[in-house]
C-alpha positions as CSV (number, residue, x, y, z in Angstrom):
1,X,10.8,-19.4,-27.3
2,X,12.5,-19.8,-24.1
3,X,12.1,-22.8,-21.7
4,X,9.9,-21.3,-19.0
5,X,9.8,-23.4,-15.4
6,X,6.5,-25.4,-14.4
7,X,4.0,-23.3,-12.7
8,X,3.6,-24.1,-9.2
9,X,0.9,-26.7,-9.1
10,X,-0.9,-25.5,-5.7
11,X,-2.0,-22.1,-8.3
12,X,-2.9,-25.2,-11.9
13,X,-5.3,-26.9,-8.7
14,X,-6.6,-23.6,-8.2
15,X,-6.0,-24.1,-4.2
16,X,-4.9,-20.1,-4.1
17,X,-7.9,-17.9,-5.0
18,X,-7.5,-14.4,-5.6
19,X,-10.5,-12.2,-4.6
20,X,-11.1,-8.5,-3.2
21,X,-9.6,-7.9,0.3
22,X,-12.0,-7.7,2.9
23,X,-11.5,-5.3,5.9
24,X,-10.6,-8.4,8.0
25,X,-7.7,-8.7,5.7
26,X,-6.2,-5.1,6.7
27,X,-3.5,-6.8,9.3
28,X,-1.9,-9.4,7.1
29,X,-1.5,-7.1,4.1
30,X,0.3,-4.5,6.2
31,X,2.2,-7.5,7.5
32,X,2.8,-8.6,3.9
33,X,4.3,-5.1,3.0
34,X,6.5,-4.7,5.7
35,X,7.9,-8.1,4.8
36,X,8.5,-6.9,1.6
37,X,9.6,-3.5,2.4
38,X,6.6,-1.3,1.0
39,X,5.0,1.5,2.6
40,X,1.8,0.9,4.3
41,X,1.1,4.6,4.1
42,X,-2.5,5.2,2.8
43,X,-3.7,1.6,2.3
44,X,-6.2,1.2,5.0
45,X,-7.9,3.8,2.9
46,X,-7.6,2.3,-0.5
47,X,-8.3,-1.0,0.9
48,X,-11.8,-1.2,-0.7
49,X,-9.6,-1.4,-4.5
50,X,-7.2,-4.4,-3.0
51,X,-6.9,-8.0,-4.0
52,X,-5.5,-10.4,-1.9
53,X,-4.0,-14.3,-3.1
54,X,-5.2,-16.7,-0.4
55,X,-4.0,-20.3,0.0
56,X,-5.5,-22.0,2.9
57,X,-6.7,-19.1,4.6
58,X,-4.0,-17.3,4.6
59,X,-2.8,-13.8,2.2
60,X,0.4,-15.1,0.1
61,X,0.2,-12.2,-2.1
62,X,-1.4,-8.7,-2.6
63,X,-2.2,-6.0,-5.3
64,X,-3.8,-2.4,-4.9
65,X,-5.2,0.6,-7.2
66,X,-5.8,4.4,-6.7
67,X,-7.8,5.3,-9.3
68,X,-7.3,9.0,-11.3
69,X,-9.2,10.4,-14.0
70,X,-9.1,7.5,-16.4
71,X,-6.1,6.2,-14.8
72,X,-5.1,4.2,-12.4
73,X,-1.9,3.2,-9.9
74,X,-1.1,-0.4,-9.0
75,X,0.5,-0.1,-6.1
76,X,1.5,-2.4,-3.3
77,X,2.1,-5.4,-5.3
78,X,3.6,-8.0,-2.9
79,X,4.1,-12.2,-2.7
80,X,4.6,-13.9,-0.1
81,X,8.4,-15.1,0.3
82,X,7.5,-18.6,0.6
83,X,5.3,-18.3,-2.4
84,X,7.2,-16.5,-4.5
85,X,8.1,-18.4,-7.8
86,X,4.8,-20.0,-8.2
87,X,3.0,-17.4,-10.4
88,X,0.7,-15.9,-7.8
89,X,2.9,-12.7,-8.6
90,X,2.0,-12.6,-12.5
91,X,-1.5,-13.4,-12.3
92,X,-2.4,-11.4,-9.3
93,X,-1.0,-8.4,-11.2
94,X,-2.8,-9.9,-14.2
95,X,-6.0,-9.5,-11.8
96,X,-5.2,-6.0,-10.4
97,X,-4.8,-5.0,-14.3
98,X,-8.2,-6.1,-15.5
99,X,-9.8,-4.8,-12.0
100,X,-8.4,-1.1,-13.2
101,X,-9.9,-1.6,-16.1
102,X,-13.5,-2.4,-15.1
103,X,-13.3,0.7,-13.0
104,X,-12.3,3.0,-16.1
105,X,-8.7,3.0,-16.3
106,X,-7.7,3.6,-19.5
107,X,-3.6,3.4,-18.2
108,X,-2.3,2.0,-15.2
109,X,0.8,3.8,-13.8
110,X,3.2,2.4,-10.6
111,X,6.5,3.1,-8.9
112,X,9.1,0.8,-7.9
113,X,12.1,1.1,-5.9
114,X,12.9,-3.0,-6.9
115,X,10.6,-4.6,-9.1
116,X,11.0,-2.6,-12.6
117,X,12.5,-5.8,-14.5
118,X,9.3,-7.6,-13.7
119,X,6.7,-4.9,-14.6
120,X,7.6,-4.8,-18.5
121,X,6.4,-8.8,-19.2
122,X,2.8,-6.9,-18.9
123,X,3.5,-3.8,-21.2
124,X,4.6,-1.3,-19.0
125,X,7.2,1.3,-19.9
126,X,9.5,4.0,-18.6
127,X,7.1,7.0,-17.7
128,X,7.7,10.4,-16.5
129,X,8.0,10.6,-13.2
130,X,5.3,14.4,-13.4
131,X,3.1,12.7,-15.0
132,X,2.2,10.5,-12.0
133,X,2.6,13.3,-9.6
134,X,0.2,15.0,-11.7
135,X,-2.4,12.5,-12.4
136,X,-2.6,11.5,-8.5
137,X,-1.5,14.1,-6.7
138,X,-3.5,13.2,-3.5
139,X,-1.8,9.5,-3.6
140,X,0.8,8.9,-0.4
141,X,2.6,7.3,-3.3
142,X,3.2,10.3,-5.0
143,X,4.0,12.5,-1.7
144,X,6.8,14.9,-2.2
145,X,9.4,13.7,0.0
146,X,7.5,10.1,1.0
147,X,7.9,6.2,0.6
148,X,8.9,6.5,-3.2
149,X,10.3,10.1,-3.6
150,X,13.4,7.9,-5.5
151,X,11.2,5.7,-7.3
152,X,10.9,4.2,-10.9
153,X,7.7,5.3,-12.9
154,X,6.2,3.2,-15.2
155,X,3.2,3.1,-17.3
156,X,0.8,0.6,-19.2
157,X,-1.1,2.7,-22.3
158,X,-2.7,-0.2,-23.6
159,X,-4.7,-2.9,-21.5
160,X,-6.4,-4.2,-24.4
161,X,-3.7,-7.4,-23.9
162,X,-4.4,-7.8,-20.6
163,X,-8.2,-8.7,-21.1
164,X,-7.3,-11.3,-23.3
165,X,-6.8,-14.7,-21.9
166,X,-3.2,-15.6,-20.7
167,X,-1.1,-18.4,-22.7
168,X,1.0,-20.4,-21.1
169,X,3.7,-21.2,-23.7
């Protein structure tokens, strides 16, 4: 196996929690998004399916789902740039993943314009591009001529690995 760098210690000390986002936590994920260059379109309404990384009070990282019937889309998955690095990234995805699943999800979909070389370290694959469209048709995401007209779709068919607990090797 491949040497792998230390995790940041600030997320082994458990000083960043990752819980549900809270409507006071509206303004600094839209700021986070911007930073990162995501659409804000259509998360004040999907807010109440967002998790946010906190570290002293303030967001470092964030991760949304729409869900569809028996699917869902992670969408808005963003880190802080100053915390990029430290592994906030993999487990708030890791997070996002198992919250799909408790809400039914049998597959998680998502489109990126910049991120598809980190996505596939979960399981997800090259998808169909319709099959999103179709599955969330009402999604800004999926808008005909929106925020990711261009991009990548992927999809996770199996989150049977995500539930089980995460080795650091």
């Amino acid at each position: 196996m491949g040497s792998r760098p230390d995790p940041d210690p600030r997320y082994l000390l458990g000083m960043i929690r990752i819980r549900r986002a809270a409507s006071g936590d509206l303004p600094a994920i839209l700021d986070l998004l911007q930073v990162s260059s995501l659409p804000v379109e259509g998360v004040p309404e999907a807010l109440p399916r967002f998790l946010v990384a906190e570290e002293d009070g303030r967001v470092v990282a964030t991760a949304g789902i729409e869900m569809g019937s028996g699917s869902a889309l992670l969408r808005s998955v963003a880190v802080d740039p100053g915390s990029r690095g430290s592994g906030v990234g993999v487990e708030i995805v890791r997070q996002a993943l198992r919250f799909a699943s408790v809400c039914g999800a049998e597959s998680v979909y998502l489109l990126t314009t910049s991120a598809a070389g980190f996505f596939p370290r979960f399981g997800f694959v090259p998808a169909l591009r319709a099959e999103i469209d179709a599955k969330f048709p009402d999604s800004t995401e999926t808008a005909r001529g929106g925020c990711c007209a261009d991009a990548e779709a992927m999809v996770l068919r199996d989150l049977s690995r995500i539930l089980q607990p995460h080795r650091r090797d």
